[in-house]
C-alpha positions as CSV (number, residue, x, y, z in Angstrom):
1,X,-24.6,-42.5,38.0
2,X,-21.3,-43.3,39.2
3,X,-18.8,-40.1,40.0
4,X,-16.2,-40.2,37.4
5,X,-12.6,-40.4,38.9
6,X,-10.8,-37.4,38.6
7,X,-7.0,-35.8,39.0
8,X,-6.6,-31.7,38.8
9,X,-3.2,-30.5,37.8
10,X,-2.8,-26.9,38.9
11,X,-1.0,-24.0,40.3
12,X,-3.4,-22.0,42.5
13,X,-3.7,-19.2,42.1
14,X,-7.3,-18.0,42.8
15,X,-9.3,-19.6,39.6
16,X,-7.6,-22.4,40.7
17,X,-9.1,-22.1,43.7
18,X,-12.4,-21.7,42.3
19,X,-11.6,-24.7,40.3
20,X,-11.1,-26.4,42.9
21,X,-13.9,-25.8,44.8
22,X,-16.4,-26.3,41.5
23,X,-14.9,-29.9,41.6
24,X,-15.3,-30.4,45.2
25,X,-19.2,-29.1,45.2
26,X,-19.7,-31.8,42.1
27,X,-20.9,-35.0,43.0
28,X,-20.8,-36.1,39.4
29,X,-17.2,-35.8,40.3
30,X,-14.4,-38.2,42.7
31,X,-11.4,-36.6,43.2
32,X,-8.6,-38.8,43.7
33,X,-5.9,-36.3,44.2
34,X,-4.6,-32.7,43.2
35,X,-0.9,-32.5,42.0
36,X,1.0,-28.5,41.8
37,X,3.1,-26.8,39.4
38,X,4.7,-23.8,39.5
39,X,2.5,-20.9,37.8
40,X,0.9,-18.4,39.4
41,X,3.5,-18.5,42.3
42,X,6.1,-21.0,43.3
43,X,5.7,-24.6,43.5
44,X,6.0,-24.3,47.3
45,X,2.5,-22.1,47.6
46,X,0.8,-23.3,45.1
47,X,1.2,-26.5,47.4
48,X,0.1,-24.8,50.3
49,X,-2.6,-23.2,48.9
50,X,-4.2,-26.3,46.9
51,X,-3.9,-27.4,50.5
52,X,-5.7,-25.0,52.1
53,X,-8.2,-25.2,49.7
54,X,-9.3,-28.4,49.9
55,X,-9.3,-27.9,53.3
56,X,-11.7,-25.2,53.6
57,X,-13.6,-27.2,50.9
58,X,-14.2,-29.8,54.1
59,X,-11.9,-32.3,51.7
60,X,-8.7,-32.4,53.2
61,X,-8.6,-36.3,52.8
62,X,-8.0,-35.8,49.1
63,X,-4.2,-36.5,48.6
64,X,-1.8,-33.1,47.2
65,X,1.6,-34.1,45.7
66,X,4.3,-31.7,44.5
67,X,5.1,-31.3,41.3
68,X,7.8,-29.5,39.0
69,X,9.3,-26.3,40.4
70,X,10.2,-24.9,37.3
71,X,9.4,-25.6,33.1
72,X,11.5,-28.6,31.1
73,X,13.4,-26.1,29.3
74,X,14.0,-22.6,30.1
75,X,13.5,-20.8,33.5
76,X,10.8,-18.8,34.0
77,X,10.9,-16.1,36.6
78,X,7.9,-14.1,36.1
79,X,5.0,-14.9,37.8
80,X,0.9,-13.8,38.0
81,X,2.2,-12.1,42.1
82,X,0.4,-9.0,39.9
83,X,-2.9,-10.6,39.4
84,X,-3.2,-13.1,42.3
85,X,-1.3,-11.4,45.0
86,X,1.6,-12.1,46.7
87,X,0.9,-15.6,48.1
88,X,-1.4,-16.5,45.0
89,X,-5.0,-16.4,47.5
90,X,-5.6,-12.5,46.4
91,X,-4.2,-12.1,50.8
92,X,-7.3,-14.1,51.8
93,X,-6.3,-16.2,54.9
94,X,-7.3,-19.8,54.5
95,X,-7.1,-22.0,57.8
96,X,-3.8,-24.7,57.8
97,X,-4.5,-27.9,56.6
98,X,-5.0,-31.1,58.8
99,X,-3.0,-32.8,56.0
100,X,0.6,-33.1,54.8
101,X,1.9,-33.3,51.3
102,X,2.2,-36.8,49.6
103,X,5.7,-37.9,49.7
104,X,5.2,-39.2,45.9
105,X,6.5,-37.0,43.3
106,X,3.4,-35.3,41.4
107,X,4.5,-37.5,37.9
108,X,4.5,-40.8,40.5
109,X,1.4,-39.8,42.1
110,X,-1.0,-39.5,38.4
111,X,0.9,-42.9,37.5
112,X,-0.2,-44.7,40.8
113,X,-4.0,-42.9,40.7
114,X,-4.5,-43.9,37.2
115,X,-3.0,-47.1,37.8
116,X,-4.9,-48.4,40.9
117,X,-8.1,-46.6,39.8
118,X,-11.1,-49.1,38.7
119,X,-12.4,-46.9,36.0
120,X,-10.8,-44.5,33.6
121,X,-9.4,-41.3,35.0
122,X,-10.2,-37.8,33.4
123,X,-7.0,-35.2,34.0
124,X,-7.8,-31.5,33.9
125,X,-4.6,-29.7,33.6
126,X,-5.4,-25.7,34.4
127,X,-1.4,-24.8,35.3
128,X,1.6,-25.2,33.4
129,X,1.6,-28.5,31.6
130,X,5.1,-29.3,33.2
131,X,3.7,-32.1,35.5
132,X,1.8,-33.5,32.3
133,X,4.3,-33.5,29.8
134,X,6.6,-35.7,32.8
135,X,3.8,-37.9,32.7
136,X,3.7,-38.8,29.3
137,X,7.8,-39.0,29.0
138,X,8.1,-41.0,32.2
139,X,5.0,-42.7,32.4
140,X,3.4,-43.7,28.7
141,X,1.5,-46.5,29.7
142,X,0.2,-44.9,32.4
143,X,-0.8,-41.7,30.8
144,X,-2.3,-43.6,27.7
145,X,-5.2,-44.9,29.8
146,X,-6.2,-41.5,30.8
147,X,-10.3,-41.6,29.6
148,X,-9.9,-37.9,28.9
149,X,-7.3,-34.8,29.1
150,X,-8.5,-31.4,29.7
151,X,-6.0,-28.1,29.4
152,X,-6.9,-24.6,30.4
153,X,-4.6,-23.2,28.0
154,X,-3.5,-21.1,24.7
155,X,-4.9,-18.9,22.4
156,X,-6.0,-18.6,19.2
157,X,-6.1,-14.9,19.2
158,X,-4.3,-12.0,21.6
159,X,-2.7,-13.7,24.5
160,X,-2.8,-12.4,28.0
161,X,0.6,-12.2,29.0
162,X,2.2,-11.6,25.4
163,X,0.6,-9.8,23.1
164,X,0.6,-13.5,21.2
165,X,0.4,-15.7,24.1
166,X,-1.6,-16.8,27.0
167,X,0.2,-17.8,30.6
168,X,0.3,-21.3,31.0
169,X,1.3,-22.4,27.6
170,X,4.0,-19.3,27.7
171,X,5.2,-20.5,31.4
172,X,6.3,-23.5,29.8
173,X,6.1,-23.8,25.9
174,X,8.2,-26.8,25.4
175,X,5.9,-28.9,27.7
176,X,2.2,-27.7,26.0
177,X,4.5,-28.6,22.4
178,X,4.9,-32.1,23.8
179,X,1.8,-32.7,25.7
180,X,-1.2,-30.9,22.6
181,X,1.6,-31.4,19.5
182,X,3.5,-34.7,19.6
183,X,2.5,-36.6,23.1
184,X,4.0,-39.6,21.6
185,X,2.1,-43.3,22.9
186,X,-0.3,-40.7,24.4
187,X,-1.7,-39.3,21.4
188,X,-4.8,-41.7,21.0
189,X,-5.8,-39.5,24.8
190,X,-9.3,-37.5,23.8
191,X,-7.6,-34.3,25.2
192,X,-9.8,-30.7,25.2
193,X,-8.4,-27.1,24.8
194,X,-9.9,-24.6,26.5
195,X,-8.5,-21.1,25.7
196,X,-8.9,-17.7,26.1
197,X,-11.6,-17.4,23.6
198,X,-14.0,-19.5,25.8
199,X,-13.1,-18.3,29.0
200,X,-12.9,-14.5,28.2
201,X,-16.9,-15.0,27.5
202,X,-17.4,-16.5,30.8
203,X,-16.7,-14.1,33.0
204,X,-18.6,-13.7,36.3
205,X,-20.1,-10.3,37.3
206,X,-20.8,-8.3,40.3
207,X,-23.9,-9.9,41.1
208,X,-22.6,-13.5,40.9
209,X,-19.7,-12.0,42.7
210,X,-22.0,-11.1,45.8
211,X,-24.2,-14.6,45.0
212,X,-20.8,-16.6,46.1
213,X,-20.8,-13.6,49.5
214,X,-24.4,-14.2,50.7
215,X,-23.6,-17.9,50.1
216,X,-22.7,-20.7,52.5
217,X,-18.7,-20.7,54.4
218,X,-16.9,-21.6,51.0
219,X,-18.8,-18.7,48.7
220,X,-17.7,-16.1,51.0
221,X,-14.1,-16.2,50.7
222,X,-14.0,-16.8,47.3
223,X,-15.9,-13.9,46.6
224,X,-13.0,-12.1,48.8
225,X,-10.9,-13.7,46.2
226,X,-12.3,-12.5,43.2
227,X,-12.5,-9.5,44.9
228,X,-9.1,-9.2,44.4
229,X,-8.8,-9.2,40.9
230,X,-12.0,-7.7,39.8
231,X,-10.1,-4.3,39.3
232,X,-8.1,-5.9,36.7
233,X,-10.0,-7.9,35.0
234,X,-12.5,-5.4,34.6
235,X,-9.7,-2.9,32.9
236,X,-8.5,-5.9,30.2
237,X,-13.1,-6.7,29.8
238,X,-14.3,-3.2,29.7
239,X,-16.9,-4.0,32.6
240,X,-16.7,-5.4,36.5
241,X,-16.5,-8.7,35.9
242,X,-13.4,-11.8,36.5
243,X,-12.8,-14.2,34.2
244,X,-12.1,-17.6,35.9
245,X,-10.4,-19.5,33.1
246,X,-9.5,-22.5,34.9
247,X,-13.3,-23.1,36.9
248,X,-14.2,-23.3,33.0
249,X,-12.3,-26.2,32.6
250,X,-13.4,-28.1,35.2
251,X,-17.2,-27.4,34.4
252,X,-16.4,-28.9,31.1
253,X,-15.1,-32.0,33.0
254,X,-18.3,-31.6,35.2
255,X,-20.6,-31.9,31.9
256,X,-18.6,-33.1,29.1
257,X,-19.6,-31.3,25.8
258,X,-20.2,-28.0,28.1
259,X,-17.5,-26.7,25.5
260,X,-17.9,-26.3,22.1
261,X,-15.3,-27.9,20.3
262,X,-14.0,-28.1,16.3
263,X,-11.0,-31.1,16.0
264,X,-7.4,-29.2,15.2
265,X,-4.0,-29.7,14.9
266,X,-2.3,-27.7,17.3
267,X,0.8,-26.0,17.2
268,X,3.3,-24.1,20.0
269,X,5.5,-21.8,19.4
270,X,8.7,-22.5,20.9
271,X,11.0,-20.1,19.4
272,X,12.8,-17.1,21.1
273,X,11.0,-15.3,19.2
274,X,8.0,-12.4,20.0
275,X,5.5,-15.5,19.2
276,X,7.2,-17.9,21.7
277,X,4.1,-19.3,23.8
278,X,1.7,-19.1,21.1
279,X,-0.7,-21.7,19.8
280,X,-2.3,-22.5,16.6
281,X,-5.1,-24.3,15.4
282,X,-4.8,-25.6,12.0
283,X,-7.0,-28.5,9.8
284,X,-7.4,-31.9,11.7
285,X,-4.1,-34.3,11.4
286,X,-4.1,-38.0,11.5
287,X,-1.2,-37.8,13.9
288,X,-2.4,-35.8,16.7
289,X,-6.0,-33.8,17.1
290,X,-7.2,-32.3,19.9
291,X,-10.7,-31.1,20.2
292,X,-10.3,-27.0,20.6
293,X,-13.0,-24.9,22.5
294,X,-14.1,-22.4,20.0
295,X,-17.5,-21.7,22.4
296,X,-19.7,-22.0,25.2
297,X,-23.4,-21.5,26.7
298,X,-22.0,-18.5,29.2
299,X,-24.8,-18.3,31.0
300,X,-24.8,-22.1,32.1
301,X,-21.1,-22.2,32.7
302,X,-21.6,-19.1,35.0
303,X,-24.6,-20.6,36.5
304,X,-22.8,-23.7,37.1
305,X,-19.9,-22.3,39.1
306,X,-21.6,-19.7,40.7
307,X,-24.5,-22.0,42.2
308,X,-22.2,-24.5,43.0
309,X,-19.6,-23.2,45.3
310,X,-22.2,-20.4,46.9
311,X,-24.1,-23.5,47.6
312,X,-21.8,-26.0,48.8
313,X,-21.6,-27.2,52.2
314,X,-18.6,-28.8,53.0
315,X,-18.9,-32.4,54.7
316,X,-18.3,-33.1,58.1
317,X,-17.6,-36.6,58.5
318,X,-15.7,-38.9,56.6
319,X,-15.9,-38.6,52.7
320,X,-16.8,-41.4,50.5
């Protein structure tokens, strides 16, 4: 089977780095390129750490571009420094990449991969949907060809950063309001929403925790990375365990239908209000449906991950 072309949008962040990683240990998968966003931390290390990442993932020959520093609107100050540390890695020292940064604009850099790319290009979005929402203002022909969209994003319950709202739809509500609630020529793009309903059951345990350790030279430090944030997590769960929301996303891009889904209208919430950052899920619309994660098989989404990235080996010769 051919490998299905593939752009991550993200703001690592360590699930992002785990994310990362999933995709890079998937052969079903041909990553063409990873464009940042501010999120977790500032566009600058998120940049550096996707980077890094990649790098210690033996891939530095897949292509990073810089995307937006800050959300369409309103400007967002706070960031997840709490949860993922400082420089976003949890303090685990990744090698400098070989690589630079593409000189394209993120926005540029989708339109060009989606453009030049022979077969339909899946984009799994697990930061802000800043970069996204540029993508469909600036580039709608582009974006309209995308075979699939996948976001890590929203809620349909309690939040995680608000009491109503979870963090990358709340980083930048006016962008998730154009890109899941009126995407304009885009809105024929199949496009999944993952939330926090799916990924709070996916959380990986000590044990698959330690799996990643005893694995090969990628499972090792992101088990340090998890590390990190197993303290938290394990306050917010009730048990020591991470939830790695945006790995999730890219094992549903790994093996489409993964995710339970039920077709919805969505809805953000892009008031001042105590709401602002929320997301609804109301009876399917003609105009706009997007297919929302309501459930998963846990244990294969855990299995998937963990298996994978304690596994992997990274090339040593050229890729591809």
């Amino acid at each position: 089977m051919r490998a299905r072309p593939v752009l991550v949008d993200c703001d690592p962040g360590i699930d992002d780095a785990l994310a990362l990683l999933l995709a890079c240990a998937s052969p079903e998968l041909d990553l063409l390129g990873v464009t940042t966003v501010a999120g977790n931390v500032g566009v600058q290390q998120t940049t550096r750490n996707a980077l890094r990442v990649l790098a210690l993932a033996g891939r530095a020959d897949v292509p990073v571009a810089a995307g937006a520093e800050r959300p369409l609107v309103r400007r967002q100050k706070h960031r997840a420094t709490a949860v993922h540390g400082a420089d976003g890695l949890g303090g685990v020292e990744l090698a400098d990449s070989p690589s630079t940064v593409d000189d394209r604009p993120a926005v540029r850099f989708m339109a060009d991969a989606v453009r030049g790319s022979a077969a339909p290009v899946t984009l799994v979005a697990v930061g802000p949907l800043t970069n996204v929402a540029l993508l469909f203002a600036a580039y709608p022909d582009e974006a309209a060809r995308l075979d699939r969209l996948v976001v890590l994003g929203g809620s349909t319950g309690a939040g995680n950063v608000t009491p109503a709202a979870e963090f990358n739809v709340w980083s930048d509500p006016e962008a998730a309001y154009r890109v899941l609630s009126d995407p304009g020529l885009c809105r024929a793009v199949p496009t999944v929403l993952i939330g926090l309903e799916v990924t709070r059951a996916t959380a990986v345990d000590r044990a698959g925790i330690d799996r990643l350790r005893s694995g090969g030279p990628v499972g090792e430090p992101a088990a340090r990375m998890l590390d990190y944030y197993l303290d938290s997590h394990a306050a917010a769960l009730g048990r020591a365990a991470v939830v790695v929301h945006d790995a999730v996303a890219v094992a549903e891009v790994v093996r489409p239908g993964l995710i339970d889904t039920t077709a919805s209208a969505v809805t953000v919430d892009c008031t001042d209000g105590p709401d602002r950052g929320s997301t609804r899920a109301g009876p399917r619309a003609a105009e706009r449906v997007v297919d929302v994660g309501m459930a998963a098989d846990s244990e294969a989404v855990i299995e998937m991950i963990v298996s994978r990235v304690a596994n992997y080996e990274p090339p040593t010769g050229p890729v591809g």
